[in-house]
C-alpha positions in Angstrom: 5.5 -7.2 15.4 7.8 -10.3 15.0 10.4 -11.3 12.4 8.7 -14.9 11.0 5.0 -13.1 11.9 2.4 -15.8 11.2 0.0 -13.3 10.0 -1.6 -12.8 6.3 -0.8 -10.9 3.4 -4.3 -10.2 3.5 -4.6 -9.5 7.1 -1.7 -6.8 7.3 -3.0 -5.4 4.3 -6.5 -4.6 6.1 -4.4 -3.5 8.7 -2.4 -1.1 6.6 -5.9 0.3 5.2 -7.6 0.6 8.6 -4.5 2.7 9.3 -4.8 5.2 6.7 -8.3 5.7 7.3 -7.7 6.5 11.0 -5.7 8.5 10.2 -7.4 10.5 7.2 -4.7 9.9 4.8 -2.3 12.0 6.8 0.3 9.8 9.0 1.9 11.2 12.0 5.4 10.4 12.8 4.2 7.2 15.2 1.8 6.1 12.8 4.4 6.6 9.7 6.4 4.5 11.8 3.8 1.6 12.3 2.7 1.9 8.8 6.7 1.2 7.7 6.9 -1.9 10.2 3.4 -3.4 8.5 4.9 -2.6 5.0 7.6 -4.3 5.6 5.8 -7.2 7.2 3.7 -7.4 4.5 6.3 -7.8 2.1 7.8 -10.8 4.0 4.2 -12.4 3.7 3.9 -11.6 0.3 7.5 -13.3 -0.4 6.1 -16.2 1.7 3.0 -16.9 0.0 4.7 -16.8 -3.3 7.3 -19.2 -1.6 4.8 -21.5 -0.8 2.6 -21.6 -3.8 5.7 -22.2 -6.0 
């Protein structure tokens, strides 16, 4: 994952989702880790979106 990802709010949140059920709601250290990164993507799209629409 890239700083200035093109991807969807929407998109990493499914993402984020197909994660925890992978894992059955119990993350290992590497998927805690991926799980941060998407968070913290998503928050950049989030912030983005809300950019835009305003």
């Amino acid at each position: 994952m890239t700083p200035g990802s093109v991807r969807s709010a929407a998109a990493l949140n499914e993402q984020i989702r197909a994660l925890w059920i992978r894992a059955g709601g119990s993350l290992s250290a590497q998927e805690r880790a991926e799980y941060e990164l998407l968070v913290v993507e998503w928050a950049e799209a989030i912030r983005g979106e809300v950019i835009e629409a305003a």
